[in-house]
N, C-alpha and C positions, 0 to 999 in steps of 0.2 A: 599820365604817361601811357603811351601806346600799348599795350601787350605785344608779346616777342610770337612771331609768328613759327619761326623756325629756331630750331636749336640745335648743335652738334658739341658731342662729350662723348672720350673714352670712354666713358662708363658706359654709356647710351649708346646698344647697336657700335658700339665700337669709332664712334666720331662719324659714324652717318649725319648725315643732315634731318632731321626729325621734325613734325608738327611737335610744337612746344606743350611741355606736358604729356607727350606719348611718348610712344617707342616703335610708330610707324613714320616710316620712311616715306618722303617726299617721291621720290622715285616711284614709291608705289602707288602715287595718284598719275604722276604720268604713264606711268606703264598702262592703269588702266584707260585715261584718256586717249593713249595712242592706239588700243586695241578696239577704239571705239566703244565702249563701255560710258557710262551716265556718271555724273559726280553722282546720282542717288546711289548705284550699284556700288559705287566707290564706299559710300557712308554706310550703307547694309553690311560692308564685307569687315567696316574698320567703324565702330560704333564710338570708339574713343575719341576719334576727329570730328570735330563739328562743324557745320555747314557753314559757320562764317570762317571760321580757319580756313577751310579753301579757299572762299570766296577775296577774302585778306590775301592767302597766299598768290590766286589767280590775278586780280587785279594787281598787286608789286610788280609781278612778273610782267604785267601788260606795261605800267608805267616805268621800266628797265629797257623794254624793248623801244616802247616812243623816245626815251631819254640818247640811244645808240643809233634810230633812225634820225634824231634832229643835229 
């Protein structure tokens, strides 16, 4: 069974949308992506996410977008 990429609970950041297993917020990889910043700068700043977790997260996201362009 796949691992959960994302997760959101009251408990957790209050129902943010979270890397599963943390309690950092999705948001805050794109935030750093949008300001131009590195997934490595991303992972130096949040040691808790690991590089396939992005990577898992990045790739859904691509195959969500090809699923709404087809």
């Amino acid at each position: 069974m796949k691992n959960r990429i994302v997760t959101s609970s009251k408990e957790i950041m209050g129902g943010t949308p979270v890397f599963a297993g943390t309690r950092v917020p999705i948001q805050t990889l794109i935030d750093y992506l949008k300001a131009g910043d590195s997934i490595n700068e991303f992972l130096e700043g949040f040691p808790t996410v690991s590089r396939e977790k992005v990577v898992e997260f990045l790739e859904e996201a691509e195959r969500q977008m090809e699923k709404k362009a087809a």
